[in-house]
N, C-alpha and C positions, 0 to 999 in steps of 0.2 A: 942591917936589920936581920936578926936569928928568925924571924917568923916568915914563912913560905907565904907567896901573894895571895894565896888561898884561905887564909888568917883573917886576910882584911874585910869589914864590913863596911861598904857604903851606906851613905846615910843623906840624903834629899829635902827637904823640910822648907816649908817657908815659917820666919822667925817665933811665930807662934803656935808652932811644931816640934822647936827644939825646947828643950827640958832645962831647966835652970841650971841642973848640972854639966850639960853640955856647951849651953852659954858662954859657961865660968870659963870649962875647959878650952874652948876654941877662942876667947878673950885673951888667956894665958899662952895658950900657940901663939895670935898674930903677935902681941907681947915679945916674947921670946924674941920671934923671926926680925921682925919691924923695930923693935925700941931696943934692944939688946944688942943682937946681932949684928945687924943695919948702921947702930948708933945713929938710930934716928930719931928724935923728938919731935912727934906730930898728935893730932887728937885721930887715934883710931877709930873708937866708938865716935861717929861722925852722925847719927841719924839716919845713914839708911839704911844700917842692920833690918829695922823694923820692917822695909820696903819689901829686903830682898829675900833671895832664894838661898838656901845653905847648902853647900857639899862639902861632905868631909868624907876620910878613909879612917875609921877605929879599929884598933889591935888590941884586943883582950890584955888585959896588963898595963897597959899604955895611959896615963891619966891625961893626956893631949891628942887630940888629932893628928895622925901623920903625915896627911895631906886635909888642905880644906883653903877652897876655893867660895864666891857668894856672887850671885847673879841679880841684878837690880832691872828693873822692868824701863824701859823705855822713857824718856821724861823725866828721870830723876836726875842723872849726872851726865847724862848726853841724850840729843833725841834718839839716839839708837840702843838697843839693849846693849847692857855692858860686865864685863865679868871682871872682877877685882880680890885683892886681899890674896889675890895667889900665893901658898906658901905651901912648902915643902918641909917638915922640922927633920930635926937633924935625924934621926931614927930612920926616916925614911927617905931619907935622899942615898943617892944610888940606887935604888931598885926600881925606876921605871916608874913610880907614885904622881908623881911629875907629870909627864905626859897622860898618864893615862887621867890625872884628877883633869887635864883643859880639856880632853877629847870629852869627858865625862859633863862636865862646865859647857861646853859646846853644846853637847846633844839636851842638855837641860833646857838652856837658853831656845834653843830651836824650839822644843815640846810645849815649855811657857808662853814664849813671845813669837810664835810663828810668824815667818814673811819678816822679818825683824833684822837686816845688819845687827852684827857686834862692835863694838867700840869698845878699845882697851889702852889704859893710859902704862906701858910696857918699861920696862927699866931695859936701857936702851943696851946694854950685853947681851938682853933675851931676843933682841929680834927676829934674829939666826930660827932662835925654836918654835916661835908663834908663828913666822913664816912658811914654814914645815906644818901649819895649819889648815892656812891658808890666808892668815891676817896681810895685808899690804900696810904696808908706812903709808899716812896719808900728812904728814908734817914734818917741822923742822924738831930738832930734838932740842929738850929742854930741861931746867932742873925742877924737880920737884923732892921737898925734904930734904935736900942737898945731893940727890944721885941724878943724874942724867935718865931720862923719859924720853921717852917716842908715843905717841900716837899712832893706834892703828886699829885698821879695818876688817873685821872679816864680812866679804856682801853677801845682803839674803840668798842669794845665787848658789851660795856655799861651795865654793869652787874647791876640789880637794878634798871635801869634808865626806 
């Protein structure tokens, strides 16, 4: 990425906060990441868009997200808060977008759903980095969309964070 971290604008929203333009745009990221990239054939747009919370990183110029992450409230996909759709697009991997969108997804998740474990269904390569969170494996790995998935925890406790 040519543009300094200082470039980037974060952006927080729950789904009808984001702009239809934006929608499009972060549709076309997980797109890209997930059905492209991935070669994965799944339905994206799953219905809790609507639920959940939005984070993304924007770069002037940029018609995509560079990073953007979305947090769903408790009772939707696990009884624990859970953060999903994690992606990184190519623009912005290497420079740390990465990390700092889950710490970012972390402190969201907290300020939303206070007292609230995280639950996160992890493509089982990243465990090494969510671990570095503070998430713990709490299962046996599994395929999901045909990649290998872990299960894991980060407790309200927030140990790490």
């Amino acid at each position: 990425m040519t543009s300094p971290a200082s470039s980037i604008t974060w952006r927080e929203c729950p789904f009808d906060g984001l702009t239809l333009r934006e929608l499009q745009a972060i549709y076309m990221a997980r797109q890209q990441v997930f059905t492209i990239e991935q070669n994965c054939i799944y339905l994206d747009a799953d219905g809790c868009d609507e639920a959940a919370w939005h984070l993304a990183a924007w770069s002037a110029g940029e018609p995509v997200p560079l990073a953007y992450a979305r947090v769903l409230p408790p009772g939707l996909k696990y009884a624990e808060a859970s953060i999903g759709r994690v992606i990184t697009t190519a623009k912005g991997r290497g420079t740390g977008l990465g990390r700092e969108l889950v710490r970012r997804a972390i402190a969201l998740s907290v300020r939303v759903y206070p007292a609230q474990s995280i639950r996160i269904s992890a493509q089982s390569r990243l465990e090494a980095f969510y671990q570095g969170f503070g998430f713990t494996i709490v299962g046996d790995r599994y395929i999901e969309d045909g990649i290998p998935h872990t299960e894991m925890l980060l407790d309200a406790a927030r140990p790490g964070t």
